[in-house]
N, C-alpha and C positions, 0 to 999 in steps of 0.2 A: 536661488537654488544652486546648492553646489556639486554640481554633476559627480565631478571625481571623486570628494567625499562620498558621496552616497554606494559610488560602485567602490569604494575602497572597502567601507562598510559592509557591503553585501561579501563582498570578500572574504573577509575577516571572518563574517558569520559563517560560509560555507564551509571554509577549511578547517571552523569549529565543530559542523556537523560532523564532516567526515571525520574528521581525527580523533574526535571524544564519542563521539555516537555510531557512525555507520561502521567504520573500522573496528574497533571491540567487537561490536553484534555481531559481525557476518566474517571474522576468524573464526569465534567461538562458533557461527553454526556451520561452517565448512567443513572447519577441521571432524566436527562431528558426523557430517554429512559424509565426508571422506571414509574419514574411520567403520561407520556403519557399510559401506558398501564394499568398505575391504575385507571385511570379516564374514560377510554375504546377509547379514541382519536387512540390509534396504529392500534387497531382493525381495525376502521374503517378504516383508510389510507390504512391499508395491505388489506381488500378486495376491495377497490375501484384500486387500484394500480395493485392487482395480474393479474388480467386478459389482462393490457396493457403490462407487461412485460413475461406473459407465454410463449410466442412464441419466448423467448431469453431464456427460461429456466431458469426464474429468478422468483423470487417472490416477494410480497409486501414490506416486510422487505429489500431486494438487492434496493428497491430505496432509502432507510435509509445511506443503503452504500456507495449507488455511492453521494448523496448529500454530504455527509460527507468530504468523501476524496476530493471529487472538490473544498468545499466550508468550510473549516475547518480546516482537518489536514490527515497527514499518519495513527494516530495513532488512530482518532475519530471509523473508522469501525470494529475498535477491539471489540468496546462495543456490535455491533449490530453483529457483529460474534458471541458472546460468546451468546447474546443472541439467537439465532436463530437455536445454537445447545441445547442449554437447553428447548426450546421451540419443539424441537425435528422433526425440517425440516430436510428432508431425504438426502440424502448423494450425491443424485446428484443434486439438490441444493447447499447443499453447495459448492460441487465442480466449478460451474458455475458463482456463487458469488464471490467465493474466486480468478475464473479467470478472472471475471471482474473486481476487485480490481488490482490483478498484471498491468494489461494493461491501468490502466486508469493514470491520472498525480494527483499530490498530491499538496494541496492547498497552504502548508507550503513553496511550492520551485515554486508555478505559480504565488502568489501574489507577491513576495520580487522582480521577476524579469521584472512584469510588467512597475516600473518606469524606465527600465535601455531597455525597446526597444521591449520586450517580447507581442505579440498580445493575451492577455489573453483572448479575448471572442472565437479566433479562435480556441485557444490550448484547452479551455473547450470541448467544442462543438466537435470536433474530440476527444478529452481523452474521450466523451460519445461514441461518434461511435466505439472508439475504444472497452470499456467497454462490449458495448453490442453484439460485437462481437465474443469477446472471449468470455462471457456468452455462446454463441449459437453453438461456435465449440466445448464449451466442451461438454455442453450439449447434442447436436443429433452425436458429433463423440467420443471425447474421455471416457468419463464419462455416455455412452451408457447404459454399460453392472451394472450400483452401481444403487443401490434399491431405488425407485421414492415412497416408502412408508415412511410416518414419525414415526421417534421412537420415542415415548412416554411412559414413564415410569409414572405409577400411580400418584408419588408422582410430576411428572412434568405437568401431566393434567390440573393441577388447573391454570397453565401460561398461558391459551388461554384464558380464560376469567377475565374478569379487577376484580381489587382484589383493594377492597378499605381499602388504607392505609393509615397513616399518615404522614404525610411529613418528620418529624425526620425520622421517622423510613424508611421511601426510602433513605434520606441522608447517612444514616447510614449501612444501604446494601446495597445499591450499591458503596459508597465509598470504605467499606470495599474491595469488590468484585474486583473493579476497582484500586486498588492499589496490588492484589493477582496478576491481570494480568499484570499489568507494570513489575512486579518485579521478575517475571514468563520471560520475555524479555530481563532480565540481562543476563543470560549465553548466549546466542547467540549472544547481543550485545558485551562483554567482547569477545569473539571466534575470531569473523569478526573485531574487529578494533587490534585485537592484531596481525593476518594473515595479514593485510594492515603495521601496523607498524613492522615486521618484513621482508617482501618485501621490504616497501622503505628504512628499512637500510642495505638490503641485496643487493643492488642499483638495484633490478629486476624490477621495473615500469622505470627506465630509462634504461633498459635493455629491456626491450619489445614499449619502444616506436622508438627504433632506430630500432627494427625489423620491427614495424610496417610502420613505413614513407616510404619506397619504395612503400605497397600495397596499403596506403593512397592513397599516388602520382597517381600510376596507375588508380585508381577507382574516382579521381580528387574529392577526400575527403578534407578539409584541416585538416592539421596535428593537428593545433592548440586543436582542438577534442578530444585526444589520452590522454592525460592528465584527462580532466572532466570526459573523460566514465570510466576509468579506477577505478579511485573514485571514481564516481557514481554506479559501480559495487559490489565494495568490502567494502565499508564506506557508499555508502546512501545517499538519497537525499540532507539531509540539509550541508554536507561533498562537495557533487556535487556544490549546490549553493554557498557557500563559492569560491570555486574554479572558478566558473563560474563567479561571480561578478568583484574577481580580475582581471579575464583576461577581463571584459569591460570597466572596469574603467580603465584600461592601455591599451584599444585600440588594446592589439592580437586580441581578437576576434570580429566581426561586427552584428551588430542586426539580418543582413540575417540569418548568419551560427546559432546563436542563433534559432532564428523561423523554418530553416531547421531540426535542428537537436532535434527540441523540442520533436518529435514524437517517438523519437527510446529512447532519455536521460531521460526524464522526466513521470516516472512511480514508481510502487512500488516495483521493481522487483530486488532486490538487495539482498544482504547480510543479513543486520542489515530489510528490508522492510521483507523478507521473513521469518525471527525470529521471527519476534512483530506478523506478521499475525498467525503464527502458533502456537501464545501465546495462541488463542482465546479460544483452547478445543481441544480435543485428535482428537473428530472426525473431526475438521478443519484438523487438522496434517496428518488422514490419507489419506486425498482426496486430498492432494496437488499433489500429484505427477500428476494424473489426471488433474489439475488446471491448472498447472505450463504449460502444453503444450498448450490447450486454452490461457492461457495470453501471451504468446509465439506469436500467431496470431492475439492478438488483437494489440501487440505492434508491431510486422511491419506492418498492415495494418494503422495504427497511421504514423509510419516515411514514407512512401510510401505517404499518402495524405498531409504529409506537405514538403515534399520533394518538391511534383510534385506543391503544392501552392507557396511556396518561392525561 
């Protein structure tokens, strides 16, 4: 096993994410995100918005999120994370956000698999139920006791109200901004794919799938599974869909098991998913642990309703 190869490797792939994927996404949805609140369009979205999503413990901006992630990318809800701790929504909010993002499916791995069998308005439409479910667990259970008051520092005041600016000049801060955060997502990313390629040459993913196929068996799982979650765990969604494409195009896997299993595989709750989120700001990082169990509950009630639909 050659250690430094494999972490060169993971290397290599991460500065690929950021620089082809996470970077593009999250300019374009900043600079957007910028633009709309200079103009006062965000404003009014988030107080028309906030009071249909309060009873999930979410806010006006949490609808910015879940649009994003369903309809865009993994990586697009970074922008409205980072924003929405600077803007200084309180900590159980974020918390709540951050667990409706873990739980919901991400748009980069529901659209590629639509042509190949995937019910995409189904898997939307439940990755919302799911969303706003774990929004509400954390919210009224785990993230109970974290302070429902917004921090707002002097110098961040001025963020509630639209601030008319020039266009360069939003281009120009929020790209900056938005490339601080991608790049902010390298060491975690580099971490997670270097722990995966030192696994699979340490032969423990075919070492845990031979363990696994007895309890498969029993639980009348198919095996075929064991494989994409595994990767899907410790590499990430777009790592999952690579793996998942293969196995349809050669006929292991069937459209069912696909659409069964959409609800437990198909989320942001991974490795390299849970790095890039906790890119967003310190105070995102500290309310995860809070999150993480809310998204936890949005994502089996998710496999549980597509379980029991396919």
């Amino acid at each position: 096993m050659n250690i430094i190869e494999i972490i060169m490797s993971a290397g290599r792939s991460s500065v690929d994410i950021a620089l082809y994927t996470l970077i593009p996404v999250m300019v374009v949805m900043m600079v957007m995100m910028k633009y709309l609140e200079s103009v006062g369009v965000l404003a009014k979205i988030v107080n028309v918005a906030a009071p249909l999503l309060k009873p999930f413990g979410l806010t006006g901006l949490s609808l910015f999120a879940l649009i994003q992630l369903n309809f865009v990318s993994f990586a697009a809800p970074v922008a409205t994370l980072a924003m929405m701790e600077k803007k200084g929504v309180s900590d159980r909010h974020l918390a709540a956000t951050l667990a409706m993002l873990f739980a919901m499916g991400q748009a980069n791995a529901l659209y590629p698999l639509a042509p190949l069998g995937l019910h995409w308005l189904t898997a939307v439409l439940l990755s919302i139920v799911g969303g706003l479910a774990a929004g509400a667990a954390t919210w009224y259970l785990f993230a109970r006791k974290l302070a429902i008051k917004e921090v707002i520092s002097a110098e961040d005041a001025a963020v509630h109200s639209p601030q008319k600016e020039g266009l360069l000049s939003i281009i120009n801060g929020a790209g900056g901004e938005s490339i601080r955060l991608a790049l902010g997502a390298v060491p975690m990313l580099i971490l997670s794919l270097t722990v995966v390629g030192i696994l699979k040459s340490a032969g423990a993913i075919s070492l845990l799938e031979q363990m696994l196929s007895p309890v498969m068996h029993a639980l009348n799982i198919p095996t075929v599974l064991i494989m994409p979650a595994l990767v899907k765990c410790l590499a990430g969604g777009t790592a999952y869909l690579g793996v998942t494409t293969e196995l349809l195009k050669g006929g292991h896997m069937s459209v069912e098991t696909l659409n069964a299993s959409a609800g437990w595989l198909l989320q942001t709750f991974d490795l390299p998913g849970v790095g890039i989120m906790l890119g967003a700001g310190f105070r995102v990082a500290r309310v995860a642990r809070f999150a993480i169990l809310g998204g936890l509950i949005g994502i089996a009630l998710r496999g549980i309703l597509h379980a029991v639909i396919y």
